[in-house]
N, C-alpha and C positions, 0 to 999 in steps of 0.2 A: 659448638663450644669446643676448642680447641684443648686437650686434655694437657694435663697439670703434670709435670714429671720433675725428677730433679735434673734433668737435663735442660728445662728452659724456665725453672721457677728462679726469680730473680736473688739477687747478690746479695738485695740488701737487705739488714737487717733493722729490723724496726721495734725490738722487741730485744734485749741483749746485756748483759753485764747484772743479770739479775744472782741472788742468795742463793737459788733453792738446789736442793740436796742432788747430787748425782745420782743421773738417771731419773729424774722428776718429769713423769708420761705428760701431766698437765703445764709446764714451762714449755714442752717440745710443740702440745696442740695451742697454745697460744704465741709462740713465734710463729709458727706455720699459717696462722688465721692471719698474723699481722701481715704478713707476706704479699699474702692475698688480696686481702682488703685495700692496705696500701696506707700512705702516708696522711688522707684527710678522713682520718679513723679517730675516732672518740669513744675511748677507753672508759668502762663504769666498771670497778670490783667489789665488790664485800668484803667487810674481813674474812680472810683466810687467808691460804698459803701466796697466792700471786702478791695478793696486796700486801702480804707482811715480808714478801722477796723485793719484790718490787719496787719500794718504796722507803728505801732508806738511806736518810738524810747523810750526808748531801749527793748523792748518786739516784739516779731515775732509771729504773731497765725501760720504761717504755718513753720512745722519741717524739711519740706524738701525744697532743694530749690525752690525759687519761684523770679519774677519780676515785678516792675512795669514796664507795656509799656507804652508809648504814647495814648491819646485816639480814633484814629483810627487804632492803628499797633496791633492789638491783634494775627491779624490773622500771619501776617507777623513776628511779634515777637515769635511766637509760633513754625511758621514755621521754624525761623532761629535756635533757641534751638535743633529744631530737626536734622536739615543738622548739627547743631557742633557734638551733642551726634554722629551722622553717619560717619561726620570726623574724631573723634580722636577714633572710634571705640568703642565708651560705648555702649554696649548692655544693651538689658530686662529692656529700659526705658518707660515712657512716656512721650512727652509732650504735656501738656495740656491748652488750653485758658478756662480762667473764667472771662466773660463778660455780663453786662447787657442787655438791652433789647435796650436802646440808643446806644449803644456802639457795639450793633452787628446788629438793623437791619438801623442804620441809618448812623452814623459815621462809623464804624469799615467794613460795609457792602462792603466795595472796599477790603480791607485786607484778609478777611473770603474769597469771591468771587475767590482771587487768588491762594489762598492756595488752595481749594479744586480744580481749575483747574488746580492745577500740581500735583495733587493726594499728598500731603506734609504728612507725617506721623503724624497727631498729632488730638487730641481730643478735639473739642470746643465745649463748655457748654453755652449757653445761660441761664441767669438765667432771668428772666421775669417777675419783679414785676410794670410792665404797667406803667411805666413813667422813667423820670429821678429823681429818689428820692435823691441824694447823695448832687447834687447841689438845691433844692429846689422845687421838686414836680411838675419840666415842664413837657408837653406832647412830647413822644418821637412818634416812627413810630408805635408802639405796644399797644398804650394807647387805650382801648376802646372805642368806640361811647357812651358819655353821662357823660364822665368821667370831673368832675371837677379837673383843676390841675391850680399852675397857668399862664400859658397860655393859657388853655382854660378855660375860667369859667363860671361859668355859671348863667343865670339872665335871666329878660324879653325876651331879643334876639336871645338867643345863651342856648343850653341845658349841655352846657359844649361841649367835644370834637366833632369835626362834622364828623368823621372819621371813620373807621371801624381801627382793629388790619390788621398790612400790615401780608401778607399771606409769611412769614418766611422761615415756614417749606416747603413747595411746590416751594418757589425762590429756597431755599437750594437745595431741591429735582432736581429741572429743569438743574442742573449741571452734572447730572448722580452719585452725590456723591456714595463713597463706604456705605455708612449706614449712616443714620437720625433718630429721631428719636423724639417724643411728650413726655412730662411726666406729673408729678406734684408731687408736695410733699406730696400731701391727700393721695397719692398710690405709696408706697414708695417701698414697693417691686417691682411693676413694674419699676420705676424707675432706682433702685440696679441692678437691672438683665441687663436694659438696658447698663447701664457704663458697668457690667460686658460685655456683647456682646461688644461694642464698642474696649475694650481692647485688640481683636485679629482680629480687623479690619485689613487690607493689605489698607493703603491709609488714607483719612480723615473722619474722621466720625465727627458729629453734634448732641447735645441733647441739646432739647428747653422745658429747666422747668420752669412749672407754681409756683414763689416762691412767697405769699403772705408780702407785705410790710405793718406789722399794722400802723406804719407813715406817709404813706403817704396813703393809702385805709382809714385812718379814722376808726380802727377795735380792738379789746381790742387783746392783745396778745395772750391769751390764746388760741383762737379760727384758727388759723395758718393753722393749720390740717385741720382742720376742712370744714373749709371754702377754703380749695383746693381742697377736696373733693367734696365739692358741686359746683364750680364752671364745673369740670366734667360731676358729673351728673345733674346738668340742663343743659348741652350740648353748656356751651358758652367756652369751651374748651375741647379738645379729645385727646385721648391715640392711638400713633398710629406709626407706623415704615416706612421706605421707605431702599429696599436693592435687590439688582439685578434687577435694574429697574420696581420694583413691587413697590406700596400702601398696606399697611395691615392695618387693623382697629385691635387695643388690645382692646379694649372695644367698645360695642352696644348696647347701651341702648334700653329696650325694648318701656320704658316711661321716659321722662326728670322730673326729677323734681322741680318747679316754680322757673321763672325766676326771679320775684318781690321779691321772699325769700330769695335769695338770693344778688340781687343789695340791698335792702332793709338795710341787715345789717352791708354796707356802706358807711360812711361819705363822700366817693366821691361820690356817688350815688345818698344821701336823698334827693335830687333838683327832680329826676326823676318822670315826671308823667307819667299816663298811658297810654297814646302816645306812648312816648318815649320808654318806656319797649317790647310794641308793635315791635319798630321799630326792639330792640336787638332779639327780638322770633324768628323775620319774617327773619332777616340776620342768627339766626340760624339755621333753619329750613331748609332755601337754600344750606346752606351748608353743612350741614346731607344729606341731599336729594344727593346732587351730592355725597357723601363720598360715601354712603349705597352703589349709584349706579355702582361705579367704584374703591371702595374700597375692598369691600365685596365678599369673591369668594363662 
């Protein structure tokens, strides 16, 4: 497989002239996916941020077709495009769900669940900006421990969220799916390559991107990249695949880089004291420790 760079990934754009907010991590991992995939792609969203950028009359960001589904039927919407496309005999398609992180590991998480146990031919994209940003910044199932949103907030009582990120990618995994997989937008070639793989999957496959929300993280736009990048590598998220019943680790960091530097240069965050940072090191650490051990060949 010929690797993915912005040196030979193509011109066009299939995916463009969309609402959403500068700097928006989840607009950049769904141009990118359309890129890839290509122009006989079949778009399914939930309500959220894409669909409500997206989709407003009279202007379309996506070229090829695309829907809104219901906000629990992602998966099943996704899956039904495909049984048509297989009906009336359309080949050399995809179809694809592009869902957030509320919308797949909470609500939508029945739908997703079913599809991949009937092995449904289609490609779901969790884009992952840690809350329900679209409707106003609630805690979803993915919001981090310490995260101010407003449902969790944070004061004398309470540090903001009390919860860890529900473990996604490993529920996902525990299906036997054909191919999973970690990304983030900081590491964008791994990402590309991964939709690339995903695209000759036989069955369902899953990518769970880290797409920064400067709106609702509290973080100047610019910094998007940036700041995916380093969520990474200080180790409070990982790059990683699942496919023939195997774990792989794409990146292993030798050394993380601080945790506090990272929460630090956001507005969900600045409540956090050094307890609390603590607490995110100590749930990282754990779960590095188990990766390393049964990830790693």
């Amino acid at each position: 497989m010929e690797r993915i760079t912005a040196r030979n990934l193509t011109n066009e754009e299939l995916f463009y002239g969309h609402k959403a907010c500068g700097g928006c991590g989840e607009s950049l991992a769904v141009r990118l996916a359309m890129k890839i995939l290509g122009e006989r792609t079949f778009a399914s969203l939930p309500a959220g941020c894409m669909s409500a950028v997206s989709f407003i009359y009279p202007n379309m960001a996506f070229r090829t077709n695309a829907i809104i589904t219901p906000f629990a039927s992602t998966g099943a919407v996704a899956a039904g495009v495909a049984a048509g496309l297989q009906a009336l005999g359309i080949k050399d398609t995809h179809s694809v769900g592009f869902a957030g992180d509320g919308g797949t590991a909470d609500i939508g998480l029945q739908a997703l669940s079913g599809a991949i146990d009937r092995g449904d031919q289609i490609i779901y994209f969790c884009n992952d900006n840690e809350a329900y940003m679209n409707t106003g910044i609630q805690k979803s199932g993915l919001t981090p421990f310490g995260t101010k949103t407003t449902t969790s907030p944070a004061g004398a009582n309470l540090p903001g969220s009390t919860t860890m990120k529900k473990n996604m990618f490993e529920i996902v995994a525990a299906h036997d799916i054909a191919y999973a997989a970690t990304a983030s937008v900081g590491y964008l070639e791994d990402y590309m390559m991964k939709v690339e793989k995903a695209k000759s999957v036989k069955g369902t496959s899953y990518i769970h991107v880290l797409a920064p929300c400067p709106t609702g993280w509290g973080t100047p736009s610019e910094i998007t990249i940036s700041l995916a990048k380093e969520a990474v590598d200080c180790g409070l998220w990982y790059l990683a695949e699942y496919e023939d019943g195997e774990f792989k680790l794409n990146k292993n960091p030798k050394e993380f880089t601080p945790v506090e530097s990272y929460v630090k240069k956001q507005g969900r965050f600045k409540h956090l004291k050094e307890a609390e940072i603590k607490v995110l090191e100590a749930a990282r650490d754990k779960k590095w420790e188990k990766m390393r051990r049964n990830w790693v060949k």
